[in-house]
C-alpha positions in Angstrom: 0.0 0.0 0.0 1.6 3.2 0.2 2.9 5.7 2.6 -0.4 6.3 4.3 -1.4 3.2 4.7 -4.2 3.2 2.1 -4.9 3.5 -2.0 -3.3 1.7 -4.6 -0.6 -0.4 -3.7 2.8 1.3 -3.9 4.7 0.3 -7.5 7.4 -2.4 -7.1 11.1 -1.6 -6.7 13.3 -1.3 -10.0 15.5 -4.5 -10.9 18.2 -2.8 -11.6 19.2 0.3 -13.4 19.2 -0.3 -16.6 15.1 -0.7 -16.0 15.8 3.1 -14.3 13.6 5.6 -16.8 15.5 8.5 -18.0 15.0 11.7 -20.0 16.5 15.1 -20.8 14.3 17.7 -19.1 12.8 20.8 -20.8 15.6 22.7 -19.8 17.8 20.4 -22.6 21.1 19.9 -20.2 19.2 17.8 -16.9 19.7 14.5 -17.2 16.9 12.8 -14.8 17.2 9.1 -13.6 14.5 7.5 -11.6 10.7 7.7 -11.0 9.4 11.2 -12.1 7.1 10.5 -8.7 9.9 10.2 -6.3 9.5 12.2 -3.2 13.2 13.2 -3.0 15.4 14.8 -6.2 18.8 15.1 -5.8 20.9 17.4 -8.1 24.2 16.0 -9.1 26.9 18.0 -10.5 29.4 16.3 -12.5 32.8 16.1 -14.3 33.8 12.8 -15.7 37.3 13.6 -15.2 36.9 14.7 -11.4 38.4 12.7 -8.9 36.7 13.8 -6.3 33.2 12.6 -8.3 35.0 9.3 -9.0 35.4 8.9 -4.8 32.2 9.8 -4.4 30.5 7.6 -6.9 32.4 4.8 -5.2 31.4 6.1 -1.9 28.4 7.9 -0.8 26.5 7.5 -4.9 25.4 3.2 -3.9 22.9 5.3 -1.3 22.0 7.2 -3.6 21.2 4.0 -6.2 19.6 1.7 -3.9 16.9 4.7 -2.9 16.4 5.5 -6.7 15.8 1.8 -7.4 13.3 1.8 -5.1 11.6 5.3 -6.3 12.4 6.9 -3.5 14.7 9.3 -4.9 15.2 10.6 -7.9 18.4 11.7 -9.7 19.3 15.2 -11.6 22.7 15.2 -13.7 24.7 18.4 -15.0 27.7 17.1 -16.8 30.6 20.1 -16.5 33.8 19.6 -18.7 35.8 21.8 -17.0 38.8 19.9 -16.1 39.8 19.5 -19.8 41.1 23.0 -19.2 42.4 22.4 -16.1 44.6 19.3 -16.7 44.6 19.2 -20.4 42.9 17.2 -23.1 39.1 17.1 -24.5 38.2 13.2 -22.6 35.4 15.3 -20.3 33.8 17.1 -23.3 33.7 13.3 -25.3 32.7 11.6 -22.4 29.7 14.1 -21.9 28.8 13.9 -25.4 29.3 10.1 -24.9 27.2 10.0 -22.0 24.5 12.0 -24.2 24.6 10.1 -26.8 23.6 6.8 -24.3 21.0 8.8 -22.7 19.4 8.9 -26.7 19.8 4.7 -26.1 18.2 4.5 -23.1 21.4 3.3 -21.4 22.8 6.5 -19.6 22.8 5.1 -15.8 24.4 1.9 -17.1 27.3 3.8 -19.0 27.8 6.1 -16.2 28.5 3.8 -14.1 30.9 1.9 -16.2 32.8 5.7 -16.6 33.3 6.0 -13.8 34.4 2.6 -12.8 37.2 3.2 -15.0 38.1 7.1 -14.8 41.1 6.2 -12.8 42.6 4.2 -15.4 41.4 6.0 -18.1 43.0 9.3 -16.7 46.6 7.5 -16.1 46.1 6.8 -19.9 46.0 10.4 -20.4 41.9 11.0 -20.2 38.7 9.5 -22.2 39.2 9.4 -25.7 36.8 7.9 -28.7 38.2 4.7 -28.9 38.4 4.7 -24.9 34.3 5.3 -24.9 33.3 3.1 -27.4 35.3 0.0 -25.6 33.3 1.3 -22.3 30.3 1.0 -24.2 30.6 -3.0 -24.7 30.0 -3.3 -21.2 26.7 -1.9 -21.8 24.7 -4.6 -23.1 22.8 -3.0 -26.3 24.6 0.2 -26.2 27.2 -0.2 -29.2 25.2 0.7 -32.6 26.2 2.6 -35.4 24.5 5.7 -34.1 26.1 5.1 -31.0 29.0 4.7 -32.5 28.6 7.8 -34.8 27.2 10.1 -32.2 30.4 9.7 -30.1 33.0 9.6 -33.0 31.7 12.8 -34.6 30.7 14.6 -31.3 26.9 14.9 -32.3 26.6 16.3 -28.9 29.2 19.0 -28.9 26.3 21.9 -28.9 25.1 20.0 -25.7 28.2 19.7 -23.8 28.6 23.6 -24.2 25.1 24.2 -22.8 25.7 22.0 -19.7 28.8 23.4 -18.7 27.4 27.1 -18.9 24.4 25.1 -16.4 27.3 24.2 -14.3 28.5 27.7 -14.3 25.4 29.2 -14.1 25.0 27.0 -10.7 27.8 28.6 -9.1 26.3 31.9 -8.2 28.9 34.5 -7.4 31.8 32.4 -8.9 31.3 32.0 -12.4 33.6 28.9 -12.5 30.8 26.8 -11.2 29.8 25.1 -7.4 32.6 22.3 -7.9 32.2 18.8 -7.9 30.4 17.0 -7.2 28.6 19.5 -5.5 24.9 18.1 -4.4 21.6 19.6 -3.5 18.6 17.8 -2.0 15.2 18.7 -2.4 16.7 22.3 -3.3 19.1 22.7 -0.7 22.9 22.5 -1.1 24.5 20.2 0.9 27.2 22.1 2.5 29.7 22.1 5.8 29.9 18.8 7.5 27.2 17.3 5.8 29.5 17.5 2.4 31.7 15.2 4.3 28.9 12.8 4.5 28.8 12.7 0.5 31.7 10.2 0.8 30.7 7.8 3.2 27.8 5.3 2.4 26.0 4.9 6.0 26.4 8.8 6.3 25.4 10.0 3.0 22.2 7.3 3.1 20.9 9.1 6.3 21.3 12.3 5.3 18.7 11.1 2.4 16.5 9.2 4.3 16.4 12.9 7.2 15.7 14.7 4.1 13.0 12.4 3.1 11.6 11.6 6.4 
């Protein structure tokens, strides 16, 4: 039943994510993950080539997974490319435009978690390149396709990855080089102070969800 103990009976729990919906919003830069109907959003900010993101996807991001499969929660990407200009390279523009090009596949909670699964070694190989992605993308079953395939070797998506790093920018307020990331809001509120700390611990960051939600 659900939450009030009465009405229809409360939808089943996802699989697994690749049975996740996802969609660009209107906007044309938020990537949303998870049931539209879920009580609690969380807004994720994002550079593929971040290692900070990487820890925290390893981290604190399972919470964040195991609500969203169970529509509690649901998930709002903006992909920033800002460290190409920081450490060199184009690998966070391609893997945006990669990541955008998945999202037109239905497949863009699978592929992100395979990028970032394999930033480290990706970045000791000098950053995310075409051939890089597309090798990423045979551990997505039913990714690879020639418009996959295209999309990513021609950057279809280029005109996209600019618009959602001027987002990013955008979301930084008085510094127009962006919040950092990952920087996370919940239910509209940045989560700031100690409670970033909690981002990267599991236990930490899944109470801090279930407070907001509760």
């Amino acid at each position: 039943m659900d939450e009030a103990g009465g009405g229809a009976p409360a939808p089943p729990a996802y699989a697994g994510v690749e049975e996740l919906p996802e969609e660009l919003a209107a906007d044309g830069t938020t990537v949303v993950v998870g049931d539209p109907a879920a009580a609690t959003t969380v807004r994720l900010y994002e550079d593929p080539r971040c290692p900070v993101v990487e820890e925290f996807e390893a981290t604190g991001a399972p919470a964040l997974r195991e609500m969203t499969l169970r529509r509690e929660a649901k998930t709002e990407y903006t992909l920033a490319s800002f460290r190409d200009d920081r450490v060199g390279g184009d690998g966070s523009k391609r893997a945006v435009n990669a990541l955008r090009a998945a999202l037109d596949a239905g497949k863009f909670a699978e592929y992100h978690a395979v990028i970032f699964e394999n930033m480290v070694v990706n970045e000791l190989a000098g950053g995310y390149t075409t051939t890089s992605l597309l090798k990423l993308a045979d551990q997505v079953e039913g990714l690879r396709s020639e418009t996959f395939d295209s999309a990513v070797t021609t950057m279809k998506y280029e005109d996209f990855v600019t618009a959602s790093q001027k987002t990013y920018e955008a979301a930084g307020g008085d510094d127009p080089r962006g919040p950092g990331t990952p920087t996370v809001a919940i239910n509209g509120t940045k989560v700031e102070g100690e409670r970033h700390n909690w981002l990267f611990e599991e236990e930490s960051f899944a109470a801090l969800l279930a407070s907001v939600r509760n």
